[in-house]
VORO-226915 format. One record per residue (C-alpha): x, y, z; chain. Coordinates in pm, whole numbers, plus 50000, padded with zeros to 5 digits. Example, Ala and Ser with C-alpha at 12.3 -4.5 7.8 and 13.67 -1.06 7.14 Angstrom:
# VORO-226915
<pt><px>51230</px><py>49550</py><pz>50780</pz><c>A</c></pt>
<pt><px>51367</px><py>49894</py><pz>50714</pz><c>A</c></pt>
# end
This chain:
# VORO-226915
<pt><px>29569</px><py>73787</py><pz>32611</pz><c>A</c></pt>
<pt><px>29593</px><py>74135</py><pz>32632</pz><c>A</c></pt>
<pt><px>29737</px><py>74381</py><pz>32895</pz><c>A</c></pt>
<pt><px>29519</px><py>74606</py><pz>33158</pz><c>A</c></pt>
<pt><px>29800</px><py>74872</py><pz>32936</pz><c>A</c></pt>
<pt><px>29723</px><py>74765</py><pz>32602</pz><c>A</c></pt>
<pt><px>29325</px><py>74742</py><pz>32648</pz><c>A</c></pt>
<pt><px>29342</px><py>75135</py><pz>32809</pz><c>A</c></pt>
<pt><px>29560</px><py>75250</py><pz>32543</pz><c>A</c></pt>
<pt><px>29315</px><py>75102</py><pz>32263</pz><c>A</c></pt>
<pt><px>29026</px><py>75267</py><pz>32432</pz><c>A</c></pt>
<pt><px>29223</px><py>75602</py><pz>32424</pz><c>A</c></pt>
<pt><px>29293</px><py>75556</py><pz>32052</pz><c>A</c></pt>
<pt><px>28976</px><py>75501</py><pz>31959</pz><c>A</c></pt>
<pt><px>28897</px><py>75806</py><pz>32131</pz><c>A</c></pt>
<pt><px>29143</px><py>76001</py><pz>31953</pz><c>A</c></pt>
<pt><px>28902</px><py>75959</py><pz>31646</pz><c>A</c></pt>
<pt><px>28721</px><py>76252</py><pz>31797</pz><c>A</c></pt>
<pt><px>28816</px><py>76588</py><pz>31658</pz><c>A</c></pt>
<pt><px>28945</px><py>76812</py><pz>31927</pz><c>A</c></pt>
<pt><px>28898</px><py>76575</py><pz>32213</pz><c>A</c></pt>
<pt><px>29224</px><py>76505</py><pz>32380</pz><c>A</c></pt>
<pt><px>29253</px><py>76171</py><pz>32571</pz><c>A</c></pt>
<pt><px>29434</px><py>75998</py><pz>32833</pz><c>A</c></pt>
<pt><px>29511</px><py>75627</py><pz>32927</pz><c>A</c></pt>
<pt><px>29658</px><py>75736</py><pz>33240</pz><c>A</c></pt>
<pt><px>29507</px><py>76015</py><pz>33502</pz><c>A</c></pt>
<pt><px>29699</px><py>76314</py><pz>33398</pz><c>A</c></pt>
<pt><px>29829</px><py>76552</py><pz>33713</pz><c>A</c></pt>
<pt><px>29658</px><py>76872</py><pz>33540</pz><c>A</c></pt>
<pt><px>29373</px><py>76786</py><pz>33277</pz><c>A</c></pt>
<pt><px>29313</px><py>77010</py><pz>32996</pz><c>A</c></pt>
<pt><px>28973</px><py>77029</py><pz>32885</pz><c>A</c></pt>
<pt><px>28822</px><py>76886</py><pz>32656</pz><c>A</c></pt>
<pt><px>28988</px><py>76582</py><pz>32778</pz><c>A</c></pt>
<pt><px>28905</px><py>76159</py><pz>32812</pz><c>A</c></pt>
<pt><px>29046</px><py>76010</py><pz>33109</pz><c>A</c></pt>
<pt><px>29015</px><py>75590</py><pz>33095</pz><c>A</c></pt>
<pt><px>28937</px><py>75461</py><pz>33468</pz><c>A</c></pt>
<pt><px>29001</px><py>75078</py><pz>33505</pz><c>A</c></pt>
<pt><px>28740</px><py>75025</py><pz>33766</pz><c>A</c></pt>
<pt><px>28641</px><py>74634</py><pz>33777</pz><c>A</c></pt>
<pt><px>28790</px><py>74326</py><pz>33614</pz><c>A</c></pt>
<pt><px>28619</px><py>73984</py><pz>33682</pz><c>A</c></pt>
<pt><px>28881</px><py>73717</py><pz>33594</pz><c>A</c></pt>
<pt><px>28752</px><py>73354</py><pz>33478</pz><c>A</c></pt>
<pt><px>28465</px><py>73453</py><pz>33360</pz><c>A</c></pt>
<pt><px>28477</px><py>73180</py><pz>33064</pz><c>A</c></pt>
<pt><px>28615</px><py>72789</py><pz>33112</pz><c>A</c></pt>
<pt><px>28976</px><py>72763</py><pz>33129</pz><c>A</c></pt>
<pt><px>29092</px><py>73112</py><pz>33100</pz><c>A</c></pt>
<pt><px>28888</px><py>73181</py><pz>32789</pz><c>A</c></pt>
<pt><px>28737</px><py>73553</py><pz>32923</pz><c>A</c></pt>
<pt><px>28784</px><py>73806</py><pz>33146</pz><c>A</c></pt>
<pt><px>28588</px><py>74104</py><pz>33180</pz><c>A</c></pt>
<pt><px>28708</px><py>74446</py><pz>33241</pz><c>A</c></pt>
<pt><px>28492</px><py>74761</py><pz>33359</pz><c>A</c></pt>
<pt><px>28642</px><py>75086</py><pz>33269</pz><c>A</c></pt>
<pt><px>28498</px><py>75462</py><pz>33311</pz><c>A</c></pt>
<pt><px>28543</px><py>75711</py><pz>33047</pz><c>A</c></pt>
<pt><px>28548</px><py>76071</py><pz>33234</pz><c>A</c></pt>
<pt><px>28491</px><py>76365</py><pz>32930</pz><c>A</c></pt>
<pt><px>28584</px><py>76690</py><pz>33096</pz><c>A</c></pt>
<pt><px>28504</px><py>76995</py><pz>32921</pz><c>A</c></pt>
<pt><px>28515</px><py>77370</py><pz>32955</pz><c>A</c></pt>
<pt><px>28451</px><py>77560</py><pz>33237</pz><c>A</c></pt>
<pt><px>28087</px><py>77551</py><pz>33388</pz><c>A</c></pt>
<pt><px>28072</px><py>77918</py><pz>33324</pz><c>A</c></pt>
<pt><px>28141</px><py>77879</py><pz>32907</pz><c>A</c></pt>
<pt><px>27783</px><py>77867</py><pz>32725</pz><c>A</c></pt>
<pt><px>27937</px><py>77635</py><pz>32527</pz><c>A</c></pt>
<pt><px>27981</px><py>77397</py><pz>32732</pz><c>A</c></pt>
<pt><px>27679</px><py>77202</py><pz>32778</pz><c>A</c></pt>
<pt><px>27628</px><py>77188</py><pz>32427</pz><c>A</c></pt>
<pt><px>27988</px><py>77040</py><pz>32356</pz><c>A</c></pt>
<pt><px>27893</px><py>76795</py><pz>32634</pz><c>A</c></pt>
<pt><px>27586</px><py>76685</py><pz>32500</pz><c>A</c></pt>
<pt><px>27776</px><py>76586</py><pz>32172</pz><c>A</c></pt>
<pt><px>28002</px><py>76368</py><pz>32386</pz><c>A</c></pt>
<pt><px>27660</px><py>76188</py><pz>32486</pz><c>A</c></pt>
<pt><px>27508</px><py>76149</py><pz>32191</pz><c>A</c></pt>
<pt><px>27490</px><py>75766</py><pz>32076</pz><c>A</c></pt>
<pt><px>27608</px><py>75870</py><pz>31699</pz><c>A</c></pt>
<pt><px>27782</px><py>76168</py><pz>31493</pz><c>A</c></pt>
<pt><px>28111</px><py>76297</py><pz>31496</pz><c>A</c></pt>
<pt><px>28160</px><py>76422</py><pz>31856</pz><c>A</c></pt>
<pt><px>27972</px><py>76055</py><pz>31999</pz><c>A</c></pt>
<pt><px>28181</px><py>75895</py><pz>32248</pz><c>A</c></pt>
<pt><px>27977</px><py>75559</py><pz>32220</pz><c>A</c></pt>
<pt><px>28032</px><py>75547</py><pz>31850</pz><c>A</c></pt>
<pt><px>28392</px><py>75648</py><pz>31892</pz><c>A</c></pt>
<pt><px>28490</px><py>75347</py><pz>32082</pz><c>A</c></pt>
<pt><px>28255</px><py>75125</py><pz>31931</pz><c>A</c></pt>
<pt><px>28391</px><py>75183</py><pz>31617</pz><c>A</c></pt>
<pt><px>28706</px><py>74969</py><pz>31607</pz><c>A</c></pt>
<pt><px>28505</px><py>74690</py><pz>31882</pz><c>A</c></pt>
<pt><px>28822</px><py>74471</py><pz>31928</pz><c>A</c></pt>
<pt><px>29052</px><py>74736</py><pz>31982</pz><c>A</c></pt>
<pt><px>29285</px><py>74641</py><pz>31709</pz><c>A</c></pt>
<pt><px>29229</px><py>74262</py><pz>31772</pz><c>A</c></pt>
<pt><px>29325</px><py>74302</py><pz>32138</pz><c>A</c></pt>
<pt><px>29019</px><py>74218</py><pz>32313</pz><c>A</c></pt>
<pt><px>28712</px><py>74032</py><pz>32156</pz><c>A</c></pt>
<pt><px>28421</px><py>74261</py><pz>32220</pz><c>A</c></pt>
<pt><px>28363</px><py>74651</py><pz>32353</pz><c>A</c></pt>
<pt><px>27999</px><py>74790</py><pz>32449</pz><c>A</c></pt>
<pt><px>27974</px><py>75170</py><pz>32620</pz><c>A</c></pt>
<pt><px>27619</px><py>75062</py><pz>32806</pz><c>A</c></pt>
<pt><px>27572</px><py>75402</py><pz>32962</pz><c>A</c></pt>
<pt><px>27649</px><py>75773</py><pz>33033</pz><c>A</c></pt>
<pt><px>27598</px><py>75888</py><pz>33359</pz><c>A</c></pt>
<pt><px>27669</px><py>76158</py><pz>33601</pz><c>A</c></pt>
<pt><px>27648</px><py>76476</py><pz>33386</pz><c>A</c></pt>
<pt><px>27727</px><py>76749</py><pz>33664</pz><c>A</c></pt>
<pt><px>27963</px><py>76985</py><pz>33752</pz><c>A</c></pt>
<pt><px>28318</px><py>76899</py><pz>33941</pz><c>A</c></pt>
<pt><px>28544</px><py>77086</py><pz>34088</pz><c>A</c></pt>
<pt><px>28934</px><py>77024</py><pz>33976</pz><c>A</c></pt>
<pt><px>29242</px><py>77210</py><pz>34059</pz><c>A</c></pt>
<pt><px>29015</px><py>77469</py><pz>34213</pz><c>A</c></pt>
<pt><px>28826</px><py>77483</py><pz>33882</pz><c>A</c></pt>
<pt><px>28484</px><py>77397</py><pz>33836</pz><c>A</c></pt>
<pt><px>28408</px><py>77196</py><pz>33479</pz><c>A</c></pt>
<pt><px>28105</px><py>76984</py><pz>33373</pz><c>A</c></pt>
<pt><px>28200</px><py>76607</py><pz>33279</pz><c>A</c></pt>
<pt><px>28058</px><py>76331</py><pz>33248</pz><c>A</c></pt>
<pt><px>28117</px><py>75915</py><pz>33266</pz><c>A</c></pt>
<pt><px>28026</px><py>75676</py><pz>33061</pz><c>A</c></pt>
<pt><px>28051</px><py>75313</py><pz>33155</pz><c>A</c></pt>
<pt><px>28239</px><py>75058</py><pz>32940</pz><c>A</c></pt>
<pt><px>28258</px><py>74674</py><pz>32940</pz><c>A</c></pt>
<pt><px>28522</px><py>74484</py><pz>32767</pz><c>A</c></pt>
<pt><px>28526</px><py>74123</py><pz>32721</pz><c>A</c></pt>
<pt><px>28906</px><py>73961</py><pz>32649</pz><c>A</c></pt>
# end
C-alpha cells in the first residue's frame, strides 16, 4: 500500500506535466507563483473489507500572479479548465494510478477562486478537490 509521501509526491508529478507551473508536495515557507501546493486534508481508513481501500482527500491550491497582473485571471482560468494544456483536472488525471501507487484518482471540483493574501501579498488561487482511492 502506498505512503501518505508517495501518493502526494505522485500528485505533484503529475502536476509537473504542466508547462510553467511549479509544484509542491510539501507547503513551501515562501511560494512562488505560479505554484501547486498538495493539502492532505481527509483519509477514511477501511473503507473496503480487510484492508482492501482507503480513501484519501487532498486539496490542490494553484497560486498565481499577483491580483493586480491582467494576466492573471486568465492564467487562472486555464488552471480550471477540465482539458488543454494548462488543465489541472486533466493533468492529474492523466497518469490515474499515480505510477501504480494508488488504484484510482478523480479531481471532482474547483472551488474557491478568490483572492488571498500571503506574505503580505495578495494573489488569486484557487482549490480543487481530489479523491484518491488506494
Amino acid at each position: 500500500m502506498a505512503t501518505l509521501s508517495e501518493i502526494r509526491t505522485g500528485i505533484a508529478t503529475n502536476l509537473g506535466t504542466i508547462s510553467g507551473l511549479r509544484t509542491s508536495a510539501y507547503v513551501p515557507d515562501e511560494p512562488k507563483p505560479p505554484i501547486a501546493i498538495i493539502f492532505p486534508e481527509n483519509i477514511s481508513f477501511d473503507t473496503a473489507f480487510g484492508r482492501g481501500l482507503d480513501t484519501y482527500t487532498f486539496t490542490v491550491q494553484v497560486i498565481v500572479s499577483k491580483i493586480s497582473d491582467r494576466n492573471a485571471q486568465s492564467n487562472l482560468d486555464g488552471y480550471c479548465n477540465p482539458s488543454g494544456a494548462s488543465s489541472v483536472k486533466a493533468a492529474l488525471e492523466s497518469d490515474k494510478t499515480l505510477g501504480d501507487l494508488v488504484q484510482d484518482l478523480r479531481v471532482t471540483e474547483a472551488r474557491d477562486y478568490r483572492a488571498a493574501t500571503i506574505n503580505e501579498n495578495t494573489y488569486l488561487t484557487v482549490t480543487f478537490a481530489v479523491t484518491v482511492y488506494a
